[in-house]
C-alpha positions in Angstrom: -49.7 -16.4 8.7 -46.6 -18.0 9.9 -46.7 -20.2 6.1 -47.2 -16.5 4.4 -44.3 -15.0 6.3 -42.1 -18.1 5.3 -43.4 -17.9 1.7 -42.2 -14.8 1.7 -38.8 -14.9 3.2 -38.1 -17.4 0.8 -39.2 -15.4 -2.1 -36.8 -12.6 -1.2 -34.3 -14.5 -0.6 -34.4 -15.9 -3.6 -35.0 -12.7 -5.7 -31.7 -12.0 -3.5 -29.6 -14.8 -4.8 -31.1 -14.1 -8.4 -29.9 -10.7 -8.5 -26.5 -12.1 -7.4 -26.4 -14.5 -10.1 -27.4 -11.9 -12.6 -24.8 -9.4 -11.2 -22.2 -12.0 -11.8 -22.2 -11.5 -15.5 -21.9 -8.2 -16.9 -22.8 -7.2 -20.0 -21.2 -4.2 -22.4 -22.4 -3.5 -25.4 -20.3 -2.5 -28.2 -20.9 0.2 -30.2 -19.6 0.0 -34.3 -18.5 3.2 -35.5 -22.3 3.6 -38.2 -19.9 4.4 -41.1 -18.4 1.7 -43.2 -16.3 2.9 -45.6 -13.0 4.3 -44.0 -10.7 6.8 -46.0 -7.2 5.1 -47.3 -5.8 7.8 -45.1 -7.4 6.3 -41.9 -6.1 2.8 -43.0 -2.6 4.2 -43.3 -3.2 5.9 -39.7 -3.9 2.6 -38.2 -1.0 1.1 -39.2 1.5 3.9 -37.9 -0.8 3.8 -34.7 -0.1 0.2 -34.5 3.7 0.1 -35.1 4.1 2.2 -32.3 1.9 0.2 -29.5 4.5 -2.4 -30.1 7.6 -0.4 -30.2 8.3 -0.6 -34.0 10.8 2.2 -34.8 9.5 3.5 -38.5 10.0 0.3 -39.4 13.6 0.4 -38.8 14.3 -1.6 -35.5 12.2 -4.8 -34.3 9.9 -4.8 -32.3 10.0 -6.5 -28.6 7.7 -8.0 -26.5 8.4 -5.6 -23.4 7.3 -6.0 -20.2 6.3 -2.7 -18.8 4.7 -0.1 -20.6 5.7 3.1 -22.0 4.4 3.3 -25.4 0.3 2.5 -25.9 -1.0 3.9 -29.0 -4.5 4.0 -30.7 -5.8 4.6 -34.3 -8.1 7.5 -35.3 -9.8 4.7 -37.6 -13.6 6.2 -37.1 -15.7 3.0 -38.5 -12.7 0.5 -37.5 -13.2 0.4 -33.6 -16.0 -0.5 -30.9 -16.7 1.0 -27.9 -18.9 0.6 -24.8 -20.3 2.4 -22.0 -18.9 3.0 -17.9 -19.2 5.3 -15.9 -17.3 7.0 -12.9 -17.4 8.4 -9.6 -20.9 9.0 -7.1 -22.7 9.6 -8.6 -21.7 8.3 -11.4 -20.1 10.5 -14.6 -21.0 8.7 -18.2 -18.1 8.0 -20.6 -18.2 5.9 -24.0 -14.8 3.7 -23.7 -12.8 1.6 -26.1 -11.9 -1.8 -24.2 -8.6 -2.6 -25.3 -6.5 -6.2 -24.7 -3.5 -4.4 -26.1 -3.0 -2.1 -23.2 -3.5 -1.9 -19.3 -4.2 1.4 -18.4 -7.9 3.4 -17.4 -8.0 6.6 -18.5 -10.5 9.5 -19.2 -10.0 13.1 -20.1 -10.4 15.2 -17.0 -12.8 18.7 -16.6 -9.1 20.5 -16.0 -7.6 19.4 -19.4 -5.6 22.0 -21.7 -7.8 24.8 -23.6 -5.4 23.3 -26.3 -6.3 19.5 -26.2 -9.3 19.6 -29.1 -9.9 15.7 -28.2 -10.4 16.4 -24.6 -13.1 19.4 -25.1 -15.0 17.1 -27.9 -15.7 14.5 -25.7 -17.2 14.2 -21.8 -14.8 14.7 -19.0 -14.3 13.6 -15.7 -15.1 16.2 -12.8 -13.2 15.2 -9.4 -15.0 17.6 -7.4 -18.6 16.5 -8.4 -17.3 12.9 -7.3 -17.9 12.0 -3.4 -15.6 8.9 -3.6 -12.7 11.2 -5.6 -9.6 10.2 -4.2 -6.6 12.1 -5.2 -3.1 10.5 -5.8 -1.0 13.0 -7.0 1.1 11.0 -9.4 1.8 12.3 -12.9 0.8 10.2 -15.8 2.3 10.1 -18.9 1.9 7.9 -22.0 3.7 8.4 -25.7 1.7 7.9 -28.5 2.4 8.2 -32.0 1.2 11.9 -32.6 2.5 13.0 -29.7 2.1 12.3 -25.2 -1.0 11.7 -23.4 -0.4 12.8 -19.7 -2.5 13.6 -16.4 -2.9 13.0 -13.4 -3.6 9.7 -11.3 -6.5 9.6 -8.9 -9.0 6.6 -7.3 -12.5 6.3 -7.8 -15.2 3.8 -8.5 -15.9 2.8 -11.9 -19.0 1.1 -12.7 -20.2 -1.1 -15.7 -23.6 -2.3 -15.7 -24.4 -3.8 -12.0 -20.5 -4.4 -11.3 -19.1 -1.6 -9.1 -15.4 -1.7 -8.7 -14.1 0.1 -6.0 -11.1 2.3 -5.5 -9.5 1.7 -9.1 -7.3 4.1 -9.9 -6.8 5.8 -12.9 -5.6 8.6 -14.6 -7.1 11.8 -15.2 -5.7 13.1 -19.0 -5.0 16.8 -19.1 -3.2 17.1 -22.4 -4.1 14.8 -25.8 -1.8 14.2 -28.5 -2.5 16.1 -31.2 -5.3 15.0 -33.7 -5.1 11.1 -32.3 -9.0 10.8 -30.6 -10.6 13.9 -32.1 -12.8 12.3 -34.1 -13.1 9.2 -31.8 -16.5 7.7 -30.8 -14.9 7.1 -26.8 -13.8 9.4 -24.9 -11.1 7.1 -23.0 -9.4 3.7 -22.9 -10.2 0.4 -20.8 -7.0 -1.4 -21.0 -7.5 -5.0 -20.6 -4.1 -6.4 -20.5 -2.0 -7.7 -17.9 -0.2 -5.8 -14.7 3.3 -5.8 -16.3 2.1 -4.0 -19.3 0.6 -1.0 -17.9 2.5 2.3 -17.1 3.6 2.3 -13.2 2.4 -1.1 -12.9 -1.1 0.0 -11.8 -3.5 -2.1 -11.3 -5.8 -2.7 -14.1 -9.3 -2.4 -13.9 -10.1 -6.5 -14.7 -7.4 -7.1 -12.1 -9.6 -5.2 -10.0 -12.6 -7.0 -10.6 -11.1 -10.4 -9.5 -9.8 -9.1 -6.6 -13.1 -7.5 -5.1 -14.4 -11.0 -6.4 -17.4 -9.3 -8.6 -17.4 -11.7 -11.0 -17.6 -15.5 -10.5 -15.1 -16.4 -13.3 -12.1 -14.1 -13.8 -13.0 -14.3 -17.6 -13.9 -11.6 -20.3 -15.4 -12.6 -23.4 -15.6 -10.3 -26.7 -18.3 -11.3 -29.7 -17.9 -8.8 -32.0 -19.5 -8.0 -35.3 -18.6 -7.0 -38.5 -21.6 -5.8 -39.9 -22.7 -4.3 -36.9 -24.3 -1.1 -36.7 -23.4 2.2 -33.9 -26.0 0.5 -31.8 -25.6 -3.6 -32.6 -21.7 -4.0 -32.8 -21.3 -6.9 -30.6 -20.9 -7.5 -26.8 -18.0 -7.3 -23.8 -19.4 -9.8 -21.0 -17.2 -10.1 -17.9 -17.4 -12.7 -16.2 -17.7 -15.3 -18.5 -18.9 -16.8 -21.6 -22.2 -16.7 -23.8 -22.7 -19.7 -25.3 -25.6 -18.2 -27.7 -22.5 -16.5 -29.7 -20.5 -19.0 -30.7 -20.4 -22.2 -32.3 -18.9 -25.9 -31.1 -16.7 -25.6 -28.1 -14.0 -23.0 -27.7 -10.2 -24.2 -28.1 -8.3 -23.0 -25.5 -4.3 -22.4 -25.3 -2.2 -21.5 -22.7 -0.9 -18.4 -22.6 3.0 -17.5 -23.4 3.4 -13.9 -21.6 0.9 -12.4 -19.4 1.2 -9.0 -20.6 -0.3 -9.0 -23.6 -2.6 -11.6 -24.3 0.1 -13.8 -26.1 -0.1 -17.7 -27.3 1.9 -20.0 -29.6 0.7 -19.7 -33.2 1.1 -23.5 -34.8 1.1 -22.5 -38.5 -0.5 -20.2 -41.3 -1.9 -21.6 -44.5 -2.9 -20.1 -47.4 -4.9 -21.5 -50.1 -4.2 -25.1 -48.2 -0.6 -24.5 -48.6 1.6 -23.7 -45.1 3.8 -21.0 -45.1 4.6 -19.8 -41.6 5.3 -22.5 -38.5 5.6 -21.6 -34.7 5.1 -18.3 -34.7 3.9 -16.0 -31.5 0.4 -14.0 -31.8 -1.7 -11.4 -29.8 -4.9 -10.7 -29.6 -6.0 -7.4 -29.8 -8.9 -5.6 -29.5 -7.6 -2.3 -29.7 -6.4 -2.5 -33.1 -8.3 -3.6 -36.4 -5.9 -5.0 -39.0 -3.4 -8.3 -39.1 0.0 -7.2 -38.4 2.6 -10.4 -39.7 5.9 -10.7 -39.5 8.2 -9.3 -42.7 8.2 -13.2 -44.4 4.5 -14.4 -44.1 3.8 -10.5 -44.9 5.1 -10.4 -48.6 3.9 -13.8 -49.0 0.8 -13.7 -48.5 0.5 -10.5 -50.2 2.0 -11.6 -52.9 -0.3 -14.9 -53.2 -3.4 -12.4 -53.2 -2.0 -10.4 -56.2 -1.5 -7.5 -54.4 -0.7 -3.9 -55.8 2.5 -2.8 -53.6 2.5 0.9 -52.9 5.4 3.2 -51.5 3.3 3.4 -48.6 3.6 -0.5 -47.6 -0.2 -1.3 -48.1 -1.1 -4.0 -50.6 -3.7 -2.9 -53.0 -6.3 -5.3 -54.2 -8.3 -5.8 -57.3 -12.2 -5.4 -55.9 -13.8 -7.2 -58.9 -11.7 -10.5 -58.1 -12.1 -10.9 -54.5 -14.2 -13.9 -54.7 -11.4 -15.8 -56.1 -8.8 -15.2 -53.5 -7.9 -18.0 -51.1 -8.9 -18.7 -47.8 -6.5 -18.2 -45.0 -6.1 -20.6 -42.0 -4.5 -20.0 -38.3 -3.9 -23.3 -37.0 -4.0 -23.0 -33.0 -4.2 -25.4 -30.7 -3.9 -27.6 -33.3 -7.0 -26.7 -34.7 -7.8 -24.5 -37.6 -9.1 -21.0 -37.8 -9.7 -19.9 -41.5 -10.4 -16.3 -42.7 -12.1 -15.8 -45.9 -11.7 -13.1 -48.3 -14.5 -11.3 -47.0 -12.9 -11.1 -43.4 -9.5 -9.4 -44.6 -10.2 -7.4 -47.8 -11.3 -3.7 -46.7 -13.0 -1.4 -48.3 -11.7 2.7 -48.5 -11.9 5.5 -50.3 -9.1 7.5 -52.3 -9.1 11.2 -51.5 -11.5 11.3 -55.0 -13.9 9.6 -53.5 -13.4 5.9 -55.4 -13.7 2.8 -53.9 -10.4 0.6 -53.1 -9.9 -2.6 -51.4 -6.8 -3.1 -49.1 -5.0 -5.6 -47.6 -6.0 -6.4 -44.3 -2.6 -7.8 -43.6 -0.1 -5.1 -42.5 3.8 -5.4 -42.3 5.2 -5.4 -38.2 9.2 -5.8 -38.1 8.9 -8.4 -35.5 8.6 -12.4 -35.5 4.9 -12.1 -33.9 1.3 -11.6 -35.0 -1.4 -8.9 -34.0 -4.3 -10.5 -34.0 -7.1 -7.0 -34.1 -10.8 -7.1 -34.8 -10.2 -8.7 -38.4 -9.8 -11.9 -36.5 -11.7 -11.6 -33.3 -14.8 -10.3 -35.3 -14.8 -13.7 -37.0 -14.0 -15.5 -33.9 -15.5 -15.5 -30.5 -12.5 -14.9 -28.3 -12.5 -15.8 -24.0 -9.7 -14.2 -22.3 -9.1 -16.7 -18.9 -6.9 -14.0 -16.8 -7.7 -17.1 -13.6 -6.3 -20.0 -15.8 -3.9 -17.4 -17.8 -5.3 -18.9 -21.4 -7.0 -17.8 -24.4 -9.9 -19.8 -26.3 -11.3 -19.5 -29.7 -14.7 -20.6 -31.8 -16.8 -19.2 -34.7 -18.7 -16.6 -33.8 -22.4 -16.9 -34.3 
C-alpha cells in the first residue's frame, strides 16, 4: 500500500510538472485571410495605412523613429494579414486578434461602441459587465489612424491565450472606429507586441505582462508564418520560445538598436549579387505586409525589376517574366537573407477583374526599412524582449 500511495504521488506530481512545462509554451495559431488575390485597391490601402504607422506625412515630411506613440495604423488588406485567437475576462469573451510587432497597444471593440462604428457592430465585442475580474480605469483612449481616430475607454482584465492567463492587463475598450479601416477585417482587435515606449500612455503591453507574472520561461515570441497558408493553416505565434521543427540551421541573432519597435542594423541589400544599399536601419513588422525602403534603394530596385511606374507610386510588373527577375538579398548579421521573385511579386486584380503583379517593395520617406509579412513569411523570426535581440532562419 505504502509503495502504491508513493507510486502515486509521484505520478501526479509529475503530471504536475508536465502540465507546467507544457504551459510554458503557448501556442497561437494564425489564421490567413482564405482569399488570395487582393484588389489593387487594397494594395494601395496598405501602403497609405503603412505611411501613417510611421508618421509619414503624404509623403511630404520624413519619417521618425518616435518614441511614444500617437499614431498606429492598420491596412484593410483582407487576404494580406493573420490573425489568432484570445480571449477576455471570467469567463472568458472570445475575440480573433491581429498580433502586431509594430504597435504596443491591446484593444477590442467594446458592447457600448457607437451605433455608427460599422467595424465595431461586425465583429464580437467586449461586455464589462458580463466580466467578474472587470476592472474599470476610467482613462480615455485615443489613437489616430489613417481614416480617421480610434478611441475608448481603458479598463483591466485578464486576457487569456491558450493555458497562459495574464492577469490584470489593461487595455482599452474602443467605442468609436475609424471609418471603413477594419470593416471587412478577419480580427476584431489588435495585440500590439512592441516595446513600452511605443504604446499610447506608456501602458503596459501585454508581452511585457507576461514576463512580469513570469508565465513563460523565456521572455521570447516566435512567428512562423506562411505564405500559402489557408484561413485555418497560416502559421503559428508561440510565446515563450522557439520551435525548432519550423526553421532551418540555427537562427542569427542581432542586437537590437531601439526597443520600441523591433529595430536592428541592416548590413547591406543586394540585388541580382550586386550591393546597392549599406548600413541601413530595419523593422520588423508583423502588422504590415509589404517592404517599405527608403526613397534610393526604392527606385533602384524597382527600376532593376523593370517596373511599370504609376501616378500612384506602385511599380507594376510584367507577370509572364517573373521567373527572370533577380533574387534579392538582406545581409544581417553578416549573414545573408535572399528573397526570390516569388516572395515579393503580388498578385491583384484591376477593378475589371484582370490579373496584375505589383511590387512588393513600397516607397517610405525615411532612411529605414519595414520589414512586414513579405519577409517574415520567408523567414522564421524570434523576438528576445529578455536579451533585447532579434534572430532570423529559413522557415521550414
Amino acid at each position: 500500500m505504502h509503495f502504491l500511495i508513493s507510486l502515486w504521488l509521484s505520478l501526479w506530481l509529475l503530471c504536475l510538472f508536465w502540465a507546467k512545462c507544457q504551459g510554458q509554451l503557448i501556442r497561437v495559431p494564425m489564421q490567413y485571410q482564405a482569399s488570395f488575390m487582393a484588389s489593387r485597391r487594397q494594395h494601395r490601402a496598405g501602403r497609405s495605412s503603412l505611411l501613417a504607422k510611421y508618421n509619414v506625412a503624404g509623403g511630404q515630411e520624413a519619417a521618425t523613429l518616435r518614441n511614444g506613440g500617437a499614431t498606429e495604423t492598420l491596412d484593410n488588406r483582407l487576404n494580406l494579414e493573420y490573425a489568432g485567437p484570445i480571449s477576455i475576462g471570467s469567463p472568458g469573451q472570445p475575440f480573433n486578434m491581429l498580433f502586431d510587432t509594430g504597435s504596443a497597444n491591446l484593444w477590442v471593440p467594446s458592447a457600448e461602441c457607437s451605433p455608427k462604428s460599422v467595424a465595431c457592430h461586425r465583429h464580437h465585442r467586449y461586455n464589462a459587465s458580463a466580466s467578474s475580474t472587470f476592472v474599470p480605469d476610467g482613462r480615455r483612449f485615443s489613437i489616430a489612424y489613417g481614416t480617421g481616430s480610434l478611441s475608448g475607454i481603458l479598463a483591466q482584465d485578464m486576457v487569456t491565450i491558450g493555458q497562459l492567463v495574464v492577469r490584470n492587463q489593461t487595455f482599452a475598450m474602443a467605442t468609436h472606429e475609424p471609418g471603413p479601416t477594419f470593416v471587412d477585417t478577419n480580427f476584431a482587435g489588435i495585440v500590439g507586441l512592441g516595446f513600452r515606449p511605443l504604446a499610447e500612455q506608456r501602458i503596459k503591453p501585454l508581452f511585457e505582462s507576461m514576463c512580469e507574472q513570469q508565465l513563460v520561461d523565456e521572455c521570447v515570441f516566435s512567428f512562423y508564418l506562411k505564405r500559402n497558408g489557408s484561413e485555418r493553416m497560416g502559421g503559428e505565434l508561440l510565446f515563450g520560445g522557439l520551435d525548432k521543427t519550423k526553421f532551418s540551421g540555427t537562427l542569427t541573432y542581432v542586437p537590437l538598436t531601439h526597443a520600441a519597435y523591433w529595430q536592428f542594423p541592416l548590413d547591406a541589400i543586394e540585388v541580382g549579387g550586386t550591393a546597392i544599399s549599406h548600413h541601413r536601419q530595419a523593422i520588423a513588422d508583423t502588422g504590415t505586409s509589404l517592404l517599405a525602403a527608403p526613397p534610393r534603394e526604392y527606385l533602384i530596385i524597382n527600376s532593376l525589376l523593370g517596373g511599370l511606374p504609376t501616378a500612384n507610386n506602385e511599380y507594376l510588373l510584367n507577370c509572364s517574366e517573373i521567373d527572370s527577375l533577380p533574387e534579392i538579398v538582406f545581409i544581417i548579421g553578416g549573414q545573408r537573407f535572399g528573397l526570390q521573385p516569388r516572395d515579393y511579386v503580388m498578385s491583384a486584380t484591376n477593378d475589371d477583374g484582370s490579373r496584375i503583379c505589383l511590387s512588393a517593395f513600397t516607397l517610405m520617406e525615411a532612411e529605414f526599412w519595414i520589414l512586414g509579412d513579405v519577409f517574415i513569411g520567408r523567414y522564421y523570426t524570434a523576438f528576445d524582449a529578455g536579451q533585447r535581440r532579434i534572430g532570423f532562419a529559413p522557415a521550414a
